[in-house]
Structure formats: structure tokens, C-alpha cells
C-alpha positions as CSV (number, residue, x, y, z in Angstrom):
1,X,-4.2,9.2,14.3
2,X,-1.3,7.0,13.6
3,X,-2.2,2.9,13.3
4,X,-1.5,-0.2,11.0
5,X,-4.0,-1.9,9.3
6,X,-5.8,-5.7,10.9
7,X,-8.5,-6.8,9.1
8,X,-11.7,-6.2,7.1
9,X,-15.0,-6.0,8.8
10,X,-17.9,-5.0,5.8
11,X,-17.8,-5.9,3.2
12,X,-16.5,-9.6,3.2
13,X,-15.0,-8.5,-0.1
14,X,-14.0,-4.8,-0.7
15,X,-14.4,-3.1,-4.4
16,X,-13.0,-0.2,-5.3
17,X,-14.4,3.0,-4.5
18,X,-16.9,0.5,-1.5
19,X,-18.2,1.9,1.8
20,X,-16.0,0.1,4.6
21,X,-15.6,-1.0,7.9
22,X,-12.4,-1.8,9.3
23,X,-10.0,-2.5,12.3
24,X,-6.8,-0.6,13.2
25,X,-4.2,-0.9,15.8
26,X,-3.1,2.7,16.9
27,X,0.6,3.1,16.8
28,X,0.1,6.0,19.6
29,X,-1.8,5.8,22.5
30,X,-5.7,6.7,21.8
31,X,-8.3,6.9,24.7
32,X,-11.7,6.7,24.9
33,X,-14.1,9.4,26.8
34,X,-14.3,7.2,30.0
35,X,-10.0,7.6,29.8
36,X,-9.1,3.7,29.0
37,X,-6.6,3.2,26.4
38,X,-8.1,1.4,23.2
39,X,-6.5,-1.4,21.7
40,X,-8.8,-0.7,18.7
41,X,-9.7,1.3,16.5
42,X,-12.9,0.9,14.3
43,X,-13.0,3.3,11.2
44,X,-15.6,3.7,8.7
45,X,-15.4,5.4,5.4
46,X,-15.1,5.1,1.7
47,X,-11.3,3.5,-0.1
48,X,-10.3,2.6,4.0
49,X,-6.2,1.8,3.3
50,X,-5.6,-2.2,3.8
51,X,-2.1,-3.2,2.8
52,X,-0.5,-4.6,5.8
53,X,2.9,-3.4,7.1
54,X,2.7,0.1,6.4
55,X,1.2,2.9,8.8
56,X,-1.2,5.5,7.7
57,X,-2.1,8.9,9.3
58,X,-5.6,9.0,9.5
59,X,-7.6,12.5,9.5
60,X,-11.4,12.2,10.4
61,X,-13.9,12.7,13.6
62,X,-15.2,10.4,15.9
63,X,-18.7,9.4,15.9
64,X,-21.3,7.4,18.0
65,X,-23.4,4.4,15.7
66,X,-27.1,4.1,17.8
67,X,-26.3,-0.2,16.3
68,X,-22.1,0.1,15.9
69,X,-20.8,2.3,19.1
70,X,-18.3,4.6,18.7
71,X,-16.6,4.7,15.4
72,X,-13.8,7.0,13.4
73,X,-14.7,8.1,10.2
74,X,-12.1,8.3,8.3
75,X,-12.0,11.7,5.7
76,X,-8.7,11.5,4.0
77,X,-5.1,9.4,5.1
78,X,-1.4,9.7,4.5
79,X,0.5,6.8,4.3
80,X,3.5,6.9,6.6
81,X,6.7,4.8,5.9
82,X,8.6,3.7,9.0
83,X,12.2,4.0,8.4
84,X,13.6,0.8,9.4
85,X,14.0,-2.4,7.1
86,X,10.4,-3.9,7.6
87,X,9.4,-0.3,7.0
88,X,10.8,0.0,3.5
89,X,10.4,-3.6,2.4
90,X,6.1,-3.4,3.5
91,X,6.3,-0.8,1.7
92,X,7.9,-1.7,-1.8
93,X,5.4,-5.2,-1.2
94,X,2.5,-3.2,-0.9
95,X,2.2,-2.5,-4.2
96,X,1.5,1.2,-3.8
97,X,4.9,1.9,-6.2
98,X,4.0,0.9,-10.0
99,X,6.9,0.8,-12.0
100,X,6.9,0.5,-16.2
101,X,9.6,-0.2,-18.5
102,X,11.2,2.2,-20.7
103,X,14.2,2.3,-22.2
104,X,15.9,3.6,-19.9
105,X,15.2,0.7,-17.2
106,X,12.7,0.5,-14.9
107,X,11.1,4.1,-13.8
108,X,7.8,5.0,-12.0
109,X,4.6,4.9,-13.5
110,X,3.9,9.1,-14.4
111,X,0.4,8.4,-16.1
112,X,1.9,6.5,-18.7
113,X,0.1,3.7,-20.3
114,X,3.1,1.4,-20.2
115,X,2.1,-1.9,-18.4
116,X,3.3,-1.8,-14.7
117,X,6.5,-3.8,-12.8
118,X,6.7,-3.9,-8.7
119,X,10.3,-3.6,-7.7
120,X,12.2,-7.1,-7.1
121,X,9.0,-9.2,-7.9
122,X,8.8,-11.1,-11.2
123,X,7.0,-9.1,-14.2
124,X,6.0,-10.3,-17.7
125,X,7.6,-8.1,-20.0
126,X,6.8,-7.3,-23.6
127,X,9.0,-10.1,-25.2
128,X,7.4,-13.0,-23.1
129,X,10.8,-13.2,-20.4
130,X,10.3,-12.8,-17.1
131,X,13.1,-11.0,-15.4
132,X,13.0,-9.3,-11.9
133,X,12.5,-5.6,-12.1
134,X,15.7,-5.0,-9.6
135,X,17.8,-7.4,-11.6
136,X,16.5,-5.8,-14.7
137,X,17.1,-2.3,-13.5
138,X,20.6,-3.2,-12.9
139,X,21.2,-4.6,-16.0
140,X,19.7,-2.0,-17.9
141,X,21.5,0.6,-15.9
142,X,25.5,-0.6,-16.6
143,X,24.8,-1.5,-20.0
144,X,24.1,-5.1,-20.4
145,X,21.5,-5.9,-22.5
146,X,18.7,-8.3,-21.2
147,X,17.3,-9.9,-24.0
148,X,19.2,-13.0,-25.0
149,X,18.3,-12.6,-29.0
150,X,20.1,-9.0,-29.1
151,X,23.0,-10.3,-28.0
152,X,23.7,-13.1,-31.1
């Protein structure tokens, strides 16, 4: 089932690895058993996606709650990017792409233990400057040297 994330309903605020309830909008049309189309989505489960703009493929099976109605529960996801501007910049925001630095620019996190940088945010570096990682990556790409003492 394809849908985009609305809001939180349980727990007020989420931890990691937390049971959850949330709301989805499908992104395809869904129908209940009496053949209305729903609107809504309620999914249960454990790690339920929540970053806004993006659109996840959710595998799972439908269940009925004797207290909640009927409710998806959610087994795994796949997060989906929608090629088209908003698509791509959602999903650079979400903050699912950690970057580090190495000397060779900026370059995605591979279970490295260098500290992280999202892509065209501002990021504390080890030095104490603050450059923007797309800035930074282009800098370090053509050969100009970002630090301001290396270049005395």
C-alpha cells in the first residue's frame, strides 16, 4: 500500500524501537469491505516511518481491534522517492541520507564512525567552522581548500 505520512496517534512522543499508532494518506485508492474509498489509513506496528514528504510502500495485513476498528499492521516498508522536485528535496530533508567528511569531500555514511553531515544544511565540522555540506562538497571537489588557516 502506497501513502504519505500525517500524524502520530500513540505514543504522544515516539522512541526508538516504540509500539505505534499512526495515520496515513494512501497515495492509491484503498477500500474498505463495505466498498467506500478510505481517506485514512490507521497502521499499527513497531519503528512506523514519520518523516513527512516522502512515500513509503507499506507491506502488512489488515486487522480488526474489538476497542480500535480496523487497523493495518504494518510488517516491513520501503521508502519510495517521487521523482519530481518536492520528491527529491523531502527526501534529502528527511534526514534518511547521513553524510561524513573525509578527505575526499563529503561521502555517505558506510558504518563509519565519522560524525554525520545532511546535504545543503549547516554541519559543525572538526575545526569549529560551519560550512554547508553542498558548498563544502564543491569546494572540496575542484580543489579549493576550505579552511581559511591552510591557505596563509
Amino acid at each position: 500500500m502506497l501513502c504519505e505520512f500525517q500524524r502520530v496517534i500513540y505514543p504522544p512522543v515516539p522512541s526508538p524501537g516504540s509500539y505505534m499508532v499512526a495515520l496515513y494518506h494512501p497515495c492509491e485508492q484503498v477500500k474498505d469491505l463495505a466498498g467506500n474509498v478510505l481517506e485514512q489509513i490507521k497502521a499499527v506496528g513497531y519503528c512506523l516511518p514519520t518523516a513527512e514528504n516522502l512515500r513509503f510502500n507499506m507491506q502488512g495485513r489488515w486487522k480488526t481491534n474489538s476497542k480500535f476498528g480496523v487497523q493495518f499492521e504494518v510488517e516491513s516498508y520501503d521508502e519510495v522517492l517521487v521523482p519530481t522536485k518536492e520528491g527529491v528535496i523531502g527526501y534529502l530533508a528527511s534526514g534518511q541520507i547521513r553524510m561524513y567528511e573525509s578527505g575526499n569531500g563529503i561521502e555517505p555514511c558506510g558504518g563509519k564512525a565519522e560524525p554525520p553531515l545532511c546535504p545543503g544544511t549547516a554541519a559543525s565540522r572538526k575545526d569549529g567552522s560551519d560550512p554547508s555540506a553542498v558548498s563544502y562538497y564543491w569546494r572540496s571537489r575542484h580543489g579549493q581548500n576550505h579552511d581559511s588557516k591552510s591557505n596563509s
